[in-house]
C-alpha positions in Angstrom: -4.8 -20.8 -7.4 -7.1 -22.8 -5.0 -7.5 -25.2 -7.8 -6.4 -29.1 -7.6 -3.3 -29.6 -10.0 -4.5 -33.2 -10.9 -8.1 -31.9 -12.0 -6.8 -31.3 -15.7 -10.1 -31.5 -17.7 -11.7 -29.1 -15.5 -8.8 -26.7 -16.0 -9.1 -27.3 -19.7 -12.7 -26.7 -19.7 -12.3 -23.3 -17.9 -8.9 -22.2 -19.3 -9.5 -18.5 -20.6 -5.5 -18.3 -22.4 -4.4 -18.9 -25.4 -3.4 -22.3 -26.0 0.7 -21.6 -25.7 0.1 -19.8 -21.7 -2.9 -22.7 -21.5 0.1 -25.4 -22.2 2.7 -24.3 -19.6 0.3 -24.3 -17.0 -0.6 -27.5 -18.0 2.2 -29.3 -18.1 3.5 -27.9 -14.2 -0.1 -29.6 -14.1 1.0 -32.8 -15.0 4.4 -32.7 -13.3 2.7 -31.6 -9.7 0.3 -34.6 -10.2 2.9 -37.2 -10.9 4.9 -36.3 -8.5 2.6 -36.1 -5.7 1.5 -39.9 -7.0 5.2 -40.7 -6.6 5.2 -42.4 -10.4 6.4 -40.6 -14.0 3.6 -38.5 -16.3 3.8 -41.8 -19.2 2.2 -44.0 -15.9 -0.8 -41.2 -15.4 -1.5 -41.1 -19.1 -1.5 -44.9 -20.7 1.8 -46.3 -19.0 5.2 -46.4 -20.8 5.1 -48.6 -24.3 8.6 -47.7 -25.2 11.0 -47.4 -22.4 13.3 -45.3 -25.5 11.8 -42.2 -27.8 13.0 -41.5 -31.0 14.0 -38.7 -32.4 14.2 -37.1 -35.8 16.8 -35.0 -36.2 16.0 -31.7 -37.8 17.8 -29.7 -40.3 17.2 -26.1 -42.3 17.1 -25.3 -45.9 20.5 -26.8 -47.3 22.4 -26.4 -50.9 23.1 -30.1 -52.4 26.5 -29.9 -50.5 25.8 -28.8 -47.0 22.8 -31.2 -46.4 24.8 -33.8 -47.6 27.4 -33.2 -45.3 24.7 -32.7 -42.2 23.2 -35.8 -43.2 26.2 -37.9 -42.8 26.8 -36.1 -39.4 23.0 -37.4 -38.0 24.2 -41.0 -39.0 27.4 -40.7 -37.4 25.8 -39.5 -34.3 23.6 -42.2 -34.5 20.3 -40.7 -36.3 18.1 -42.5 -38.0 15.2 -40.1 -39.3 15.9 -36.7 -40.5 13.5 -33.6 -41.0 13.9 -30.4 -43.3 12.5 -27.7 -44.0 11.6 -26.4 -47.0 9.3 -24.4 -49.5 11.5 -21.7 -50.8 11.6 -22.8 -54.2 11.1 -26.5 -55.6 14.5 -26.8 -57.7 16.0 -25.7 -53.9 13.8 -28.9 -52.4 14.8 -31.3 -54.9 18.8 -30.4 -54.8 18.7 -31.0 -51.2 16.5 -34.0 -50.8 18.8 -34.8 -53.8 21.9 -34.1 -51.8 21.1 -36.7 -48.8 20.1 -39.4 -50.4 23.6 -39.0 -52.8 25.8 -38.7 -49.2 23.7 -41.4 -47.3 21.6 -43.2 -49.6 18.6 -45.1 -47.3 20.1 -44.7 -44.2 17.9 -41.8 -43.0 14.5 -41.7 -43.2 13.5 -38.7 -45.0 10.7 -36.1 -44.4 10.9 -32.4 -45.7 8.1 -29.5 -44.5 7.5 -26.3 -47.1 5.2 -25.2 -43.8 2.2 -24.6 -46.4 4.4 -23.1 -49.3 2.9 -24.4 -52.1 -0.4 -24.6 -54.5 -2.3 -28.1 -54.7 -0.9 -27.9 -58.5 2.5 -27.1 -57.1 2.4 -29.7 -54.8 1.7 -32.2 -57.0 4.5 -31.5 -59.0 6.8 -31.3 -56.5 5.7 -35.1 -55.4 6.0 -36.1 -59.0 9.6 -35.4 -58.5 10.0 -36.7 -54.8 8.6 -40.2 -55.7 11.8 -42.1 -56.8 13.4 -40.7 -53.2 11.1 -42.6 -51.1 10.3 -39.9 -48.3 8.6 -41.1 -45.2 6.3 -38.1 -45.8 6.2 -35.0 -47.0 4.6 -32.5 -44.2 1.7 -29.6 -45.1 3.0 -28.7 -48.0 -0.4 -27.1 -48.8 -2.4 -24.7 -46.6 -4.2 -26.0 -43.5 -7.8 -25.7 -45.6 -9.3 -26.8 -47.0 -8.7 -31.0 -45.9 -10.7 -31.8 -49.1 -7.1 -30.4 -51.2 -4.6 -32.6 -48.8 -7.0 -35.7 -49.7 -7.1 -34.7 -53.2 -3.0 -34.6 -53.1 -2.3 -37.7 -51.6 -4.9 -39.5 -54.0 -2.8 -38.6 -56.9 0.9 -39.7 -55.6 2.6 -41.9 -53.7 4.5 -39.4 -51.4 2.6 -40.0 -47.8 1.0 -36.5 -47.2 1.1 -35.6 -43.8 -0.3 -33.0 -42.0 0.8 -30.2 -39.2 -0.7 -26.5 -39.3 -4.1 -28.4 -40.1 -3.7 -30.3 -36.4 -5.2 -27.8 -33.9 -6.5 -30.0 -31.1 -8.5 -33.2 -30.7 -11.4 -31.9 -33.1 -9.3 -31.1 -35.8 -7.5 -34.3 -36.0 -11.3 -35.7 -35.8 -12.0 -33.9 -39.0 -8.8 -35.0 -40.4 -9.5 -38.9 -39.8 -13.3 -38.5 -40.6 -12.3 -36.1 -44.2 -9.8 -39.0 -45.1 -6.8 -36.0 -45.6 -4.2 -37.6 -44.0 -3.3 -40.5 -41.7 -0.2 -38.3 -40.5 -0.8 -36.2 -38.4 1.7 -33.7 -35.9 0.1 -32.5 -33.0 2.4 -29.6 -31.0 2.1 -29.5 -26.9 2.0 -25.8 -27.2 -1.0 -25.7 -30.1 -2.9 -28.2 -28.8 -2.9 -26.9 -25.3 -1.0 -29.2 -23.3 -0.2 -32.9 -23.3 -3.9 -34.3 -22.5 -4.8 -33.1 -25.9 -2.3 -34.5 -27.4 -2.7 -37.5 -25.6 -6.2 -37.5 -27.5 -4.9 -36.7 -30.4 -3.3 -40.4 -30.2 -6.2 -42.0 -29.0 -8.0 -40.8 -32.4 -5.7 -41.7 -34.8 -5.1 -45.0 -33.2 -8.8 -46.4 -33.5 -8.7 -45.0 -37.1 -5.6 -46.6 -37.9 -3.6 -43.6 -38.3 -0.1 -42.5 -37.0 1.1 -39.5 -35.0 4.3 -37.6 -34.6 5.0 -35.1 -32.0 6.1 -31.9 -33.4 8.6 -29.4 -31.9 9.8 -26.0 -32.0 13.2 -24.9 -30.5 12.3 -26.3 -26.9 13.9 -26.6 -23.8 13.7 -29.1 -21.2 10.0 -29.0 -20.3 8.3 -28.8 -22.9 10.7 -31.7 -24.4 9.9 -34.0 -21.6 6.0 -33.6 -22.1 7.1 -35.0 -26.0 9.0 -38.1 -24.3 5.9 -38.8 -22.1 3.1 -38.5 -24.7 5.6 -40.5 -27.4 6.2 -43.2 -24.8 3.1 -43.9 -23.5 0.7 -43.6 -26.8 0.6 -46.0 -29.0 -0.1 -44.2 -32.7 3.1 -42.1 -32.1 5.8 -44.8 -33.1 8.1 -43.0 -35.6 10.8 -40.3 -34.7 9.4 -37.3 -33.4 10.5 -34.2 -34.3 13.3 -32.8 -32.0 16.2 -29.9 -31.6 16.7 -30.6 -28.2 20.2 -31.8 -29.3 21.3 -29.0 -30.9 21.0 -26.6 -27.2 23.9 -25.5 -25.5 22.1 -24.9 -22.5 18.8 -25.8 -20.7 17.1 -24.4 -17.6 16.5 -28.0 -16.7 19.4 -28.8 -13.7 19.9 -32.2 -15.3 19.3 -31.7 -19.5 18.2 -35.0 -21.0 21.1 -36.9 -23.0 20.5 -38.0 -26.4 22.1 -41.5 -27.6 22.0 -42.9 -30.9 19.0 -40.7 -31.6 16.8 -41.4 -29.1 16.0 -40.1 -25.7 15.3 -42.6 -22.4 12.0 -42.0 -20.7 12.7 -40.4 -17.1 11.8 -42.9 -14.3 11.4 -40.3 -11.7 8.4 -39.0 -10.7 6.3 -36.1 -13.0 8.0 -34.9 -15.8 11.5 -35.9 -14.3 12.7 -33.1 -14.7 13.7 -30.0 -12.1 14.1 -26.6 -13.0 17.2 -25.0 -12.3 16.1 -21.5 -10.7 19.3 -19.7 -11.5 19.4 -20.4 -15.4 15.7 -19.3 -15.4 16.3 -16.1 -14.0 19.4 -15.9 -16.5 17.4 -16.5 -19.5 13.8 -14.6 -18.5 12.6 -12.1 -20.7 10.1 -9.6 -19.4 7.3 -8.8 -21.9 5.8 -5.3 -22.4 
């Protein structure tokens, strides 16, 4: 309170939450600000680069069968990149990345995430395997430290090694591009703190020639719309970002974005472009202890 909403380093600077709390606030930041400049959040933050963001669809632990049969419903709906998880056990990986490429060959681009699962060793051996499917990367496989083991891993295959749990904020990603571990990196609205980190997240890994991805959880409308701003406006971030936003039956958003052939259209209203509907809220609000 008493504070200006367009003041966003200061707030960062003084912020005492935690970096999920930090985010929200920060992102109303961002919405208040473009809307009182009468322009969209992509305009305050770079300008819009691609008028259309793409997504990756995303996808849980499958048997050989059911991914194949998910896979071919993301490229009937249009998908063209498609994220798993994975890490439960590397014959269970290999089936499944094993079942999309039998049901769609090429036609998605492929990235699977054990979220930290295995060993360097382990890894390693899992890449051996991977190699002949030509994955567009395989995400933290490996725990976020040290960097000096993601470098060693993607020295010794040709699997691209990219890197989430390891992204904090701006500072991380610095140690990332400076340690040579990855040149994929996933920054996350609500790790990083809000959309100006991520915002110099990109900035990083764009002088160091590197790529970025936003990464999601389950999101709903707002925090979805900070993705499609930071992804439109930034240059490093030009593959599919990671999104479920398709997969909601609701949203507290009154007008929920609308997906087309996998990608979303950046909102040409002012802020965020996006108003929340006060009714759902209170329907869905869940009061902490």
């Amino acid at each position: 309170l008493g504070q200006q909403a367009n003041d966003i380093e200061s707030f960062h600077a003084a912020c005492p939450l935690e970096t999920r709390l930090k985010s929200g606030i920060e992102l109303a930041m961002w919405d208040v600000s473009g809307k009182a400049a009468g322009v969209p959040v992509a305009m305050l933050i770079g300008g819009i680069l691609r008028p259309q963001v793409e997504l990756a669809a995303c996808m849980g632990i499958q048997s050989y069968e059911k991914a194949g049969e998910i896979a071919t419903l993301y490229v009937e709906q249009g998908f063209t990149t498609l994220k798993t998880k994975a890490g439960s056990d590397m014959h269970e990986d290999l089936e499944m990345v094993r079942g999309i490429r039998d049901a769609v060959g090429m036609k998605l681009k492929l990235r699977i995430d054990p979220n930290r699962a295995y060993s360097p060793d382990e890894a390693l051996e899992l890449c051996k395997h991977l190699e002949q499917y030509e994955l567009e990367y395989l995400e933290q496989p490996i725990p976020a430290e040290p960097l000096a083991d993601a470098k060693w891993l993607g020295e010794q295959t040709s699997v691209p090694i990219a890197l989430n749990e390891s992204v904090v904020g701006p500072e991380s990603a610095w140690e990332i591009l400076r340690q040579g571990a990855s040149n994929l990196l996933l920054p996350d609205t609500h790790i990083a703190g809000g959309i100006l980190p991520c915002v110099k997240i990109g900035h990083l890994a764009e002088s160091a020639g590197a790529t970025c991805i936003m990464h999601c959880g389950h999101d709903l409308g707002p925090k979805t719309a900070a993705m499609i701003h930071v992804a439109a406006s930034c240059a490093a971030y030009k593959l599919g970002n990671d999104s479920t936003y398709y997969g909601l039956e609701d949203d507290i958003i009154t007008v929920p974005f609308e997906i087309k052939d996998g990608h979303i259209a950046v909102p040409d209203t002012p802020g965020l472009g996006i108003d929340i509907d006060q009714d759902k809220l209170n329907r869905y609000r869940i009061e902490s202890a």
